[in-house]
Backbone as a ProteinNet text record, in pm:
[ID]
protein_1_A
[PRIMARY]
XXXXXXXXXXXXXXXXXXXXXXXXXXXXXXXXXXXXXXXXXXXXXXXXXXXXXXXXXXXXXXXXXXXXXXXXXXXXXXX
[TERTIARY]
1	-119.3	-82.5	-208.3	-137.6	-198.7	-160.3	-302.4	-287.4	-430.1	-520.5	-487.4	-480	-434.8	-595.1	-623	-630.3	-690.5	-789.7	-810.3	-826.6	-769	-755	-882.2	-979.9	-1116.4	-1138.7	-1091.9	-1089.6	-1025.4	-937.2	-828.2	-922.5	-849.5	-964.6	-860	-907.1	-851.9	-843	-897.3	-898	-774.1	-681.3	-544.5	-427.5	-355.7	-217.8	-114.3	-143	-88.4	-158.1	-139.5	-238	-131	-191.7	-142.5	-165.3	-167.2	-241.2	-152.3	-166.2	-150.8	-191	-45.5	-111.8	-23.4	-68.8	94.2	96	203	260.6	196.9	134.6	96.3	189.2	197.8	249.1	416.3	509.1	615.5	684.3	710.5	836.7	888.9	1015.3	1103.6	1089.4	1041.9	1059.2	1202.4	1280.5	1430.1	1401.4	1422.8	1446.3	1579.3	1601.1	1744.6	1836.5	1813.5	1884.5	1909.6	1900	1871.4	1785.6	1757.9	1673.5	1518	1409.5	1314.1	1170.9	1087	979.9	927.5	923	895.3	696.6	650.3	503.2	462.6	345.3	309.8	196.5	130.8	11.2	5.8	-110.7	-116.6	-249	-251.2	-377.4	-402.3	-517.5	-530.3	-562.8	-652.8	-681.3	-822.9	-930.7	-1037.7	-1024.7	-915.1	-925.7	-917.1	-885.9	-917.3	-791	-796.2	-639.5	-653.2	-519.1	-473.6	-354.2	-303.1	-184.2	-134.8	-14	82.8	239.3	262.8	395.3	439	555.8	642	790	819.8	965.7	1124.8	1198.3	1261.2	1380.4	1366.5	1460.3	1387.1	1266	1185	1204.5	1257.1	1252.9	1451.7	1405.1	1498.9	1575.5	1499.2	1515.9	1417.4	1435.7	1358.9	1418.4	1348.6	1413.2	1313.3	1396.9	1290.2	1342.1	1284.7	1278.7	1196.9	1295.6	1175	1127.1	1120.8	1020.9	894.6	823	651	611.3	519	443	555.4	718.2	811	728.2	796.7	790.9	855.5	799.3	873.6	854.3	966.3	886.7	940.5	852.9	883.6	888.7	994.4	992.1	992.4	1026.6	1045.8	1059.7	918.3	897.9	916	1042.7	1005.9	893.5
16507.4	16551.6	16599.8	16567.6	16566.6	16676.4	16745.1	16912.2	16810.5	16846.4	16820.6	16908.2	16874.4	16999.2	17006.5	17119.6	17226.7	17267.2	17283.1	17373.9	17508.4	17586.4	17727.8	17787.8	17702.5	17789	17794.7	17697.4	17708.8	17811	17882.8	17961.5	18082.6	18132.3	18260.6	18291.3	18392.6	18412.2	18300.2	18240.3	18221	18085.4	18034.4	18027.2	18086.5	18073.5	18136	18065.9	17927.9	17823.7	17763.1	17750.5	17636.3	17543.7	17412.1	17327.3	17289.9	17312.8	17327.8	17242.3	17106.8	17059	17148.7	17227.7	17316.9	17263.7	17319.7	17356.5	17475.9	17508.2	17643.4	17632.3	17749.2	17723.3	17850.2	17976.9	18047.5	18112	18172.4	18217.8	18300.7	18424.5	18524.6	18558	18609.1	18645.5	18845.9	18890.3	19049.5	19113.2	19150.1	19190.9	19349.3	19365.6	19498.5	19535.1	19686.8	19761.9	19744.9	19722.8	19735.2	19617.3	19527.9	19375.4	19350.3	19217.6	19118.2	19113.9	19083	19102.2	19011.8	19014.7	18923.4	18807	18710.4	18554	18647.8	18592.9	18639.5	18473.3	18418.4	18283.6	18295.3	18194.2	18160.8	18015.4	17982.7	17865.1	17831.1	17697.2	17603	17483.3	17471.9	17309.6	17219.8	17163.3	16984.1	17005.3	17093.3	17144.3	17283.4	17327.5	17390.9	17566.4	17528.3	17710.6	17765.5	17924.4	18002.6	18078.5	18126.1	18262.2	18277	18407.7	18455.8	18496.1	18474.6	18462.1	18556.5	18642.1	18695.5	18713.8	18651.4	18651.1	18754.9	18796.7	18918	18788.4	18832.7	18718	18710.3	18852.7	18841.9	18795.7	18733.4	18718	18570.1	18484.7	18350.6	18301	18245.4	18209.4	18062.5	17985	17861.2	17752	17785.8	17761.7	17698.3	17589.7	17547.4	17619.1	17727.4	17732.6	17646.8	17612	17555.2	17608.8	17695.1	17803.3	17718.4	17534.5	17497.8	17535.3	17538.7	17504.6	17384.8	17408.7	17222.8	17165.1	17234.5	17138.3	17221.9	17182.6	17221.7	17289.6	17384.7	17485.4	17452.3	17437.9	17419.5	17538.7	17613.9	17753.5	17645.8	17637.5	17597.6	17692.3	17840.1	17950.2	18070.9	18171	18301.7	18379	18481.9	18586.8	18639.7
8224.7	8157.1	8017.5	7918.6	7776.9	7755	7659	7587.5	7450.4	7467	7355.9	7232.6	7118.9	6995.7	6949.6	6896	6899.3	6728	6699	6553.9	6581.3	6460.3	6449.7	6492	6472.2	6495.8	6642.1	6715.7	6867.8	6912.4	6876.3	6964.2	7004.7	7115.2	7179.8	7299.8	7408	7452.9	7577.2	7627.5	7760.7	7801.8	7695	7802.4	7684.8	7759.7	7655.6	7570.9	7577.5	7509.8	7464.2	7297.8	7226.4	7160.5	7178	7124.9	6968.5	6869.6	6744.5	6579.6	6534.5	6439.5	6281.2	6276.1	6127.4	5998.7	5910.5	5769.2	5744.2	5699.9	5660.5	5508.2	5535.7	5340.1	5272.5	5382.6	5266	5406.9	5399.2	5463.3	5399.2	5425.1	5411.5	5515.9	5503.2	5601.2	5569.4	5647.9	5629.5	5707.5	5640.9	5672.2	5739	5849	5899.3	5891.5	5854.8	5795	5897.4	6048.5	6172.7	6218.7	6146.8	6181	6218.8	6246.4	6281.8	6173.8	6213	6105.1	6137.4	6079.1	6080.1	6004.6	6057.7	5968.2	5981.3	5824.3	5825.1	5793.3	5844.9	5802.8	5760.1	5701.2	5637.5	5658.6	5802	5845.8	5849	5835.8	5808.7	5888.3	5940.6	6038.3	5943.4	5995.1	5930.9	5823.7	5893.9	5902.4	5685.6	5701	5622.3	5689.2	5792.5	5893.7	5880.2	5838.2	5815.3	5919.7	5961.5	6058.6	5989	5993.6	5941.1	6076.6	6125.1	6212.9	6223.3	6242.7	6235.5	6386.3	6375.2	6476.8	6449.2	6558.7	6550.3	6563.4	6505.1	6518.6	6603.3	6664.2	6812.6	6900.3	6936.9	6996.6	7016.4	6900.7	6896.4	6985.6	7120.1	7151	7148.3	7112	7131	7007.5	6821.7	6775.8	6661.4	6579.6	6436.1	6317.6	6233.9	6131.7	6020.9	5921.5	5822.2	5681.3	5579.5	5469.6	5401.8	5378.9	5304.2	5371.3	5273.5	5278.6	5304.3	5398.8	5427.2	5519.5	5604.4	5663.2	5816.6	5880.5	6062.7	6102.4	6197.5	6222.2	6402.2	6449	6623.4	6646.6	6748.6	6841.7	6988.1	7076.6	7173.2	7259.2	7284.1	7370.5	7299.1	7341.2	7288.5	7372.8	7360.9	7469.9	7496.3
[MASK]
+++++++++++++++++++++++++++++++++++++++++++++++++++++++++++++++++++++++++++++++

């Protein structure tokens, strides 16, 4: 069974995985003093719809980032 992707305007609560075709329009990395830190995103669907996104980055166990803009970032496993 395939999941269907997904526009930003769809997301809500009722499952916990979205499948969702975006671009990164905007990305910083926020450095915490103790290590580790927060990637902040600025993401966009097809439609023109934004959500801003921050993820912790001990959190990312199994992931490729990439700091261009507009490249792919896959999260395969979030604690």
């Amino acid at each position: 069974m395939t999941c269907r992707i997904s526009l930003i305007g769809e997301i809500n609560d009722t499952k916990e995985t979205w499948k969702l075709a975006i671009r990164i329009t905007k990305m910083c990395f926020i450095q915490k003093t103790l290590g580790g830190g927060f990637l902040e995103m600025l993401l966009m669907d097809e439609k023109g719809h934004k959500i801003k996104a921050t993820v912790n980055i001990l959190n990312l166990t199994n992931g490729k980032i990439n700091s261009k803009r507009g490249k792919l970032i896959l999260f395969r496993t979030l604690r």
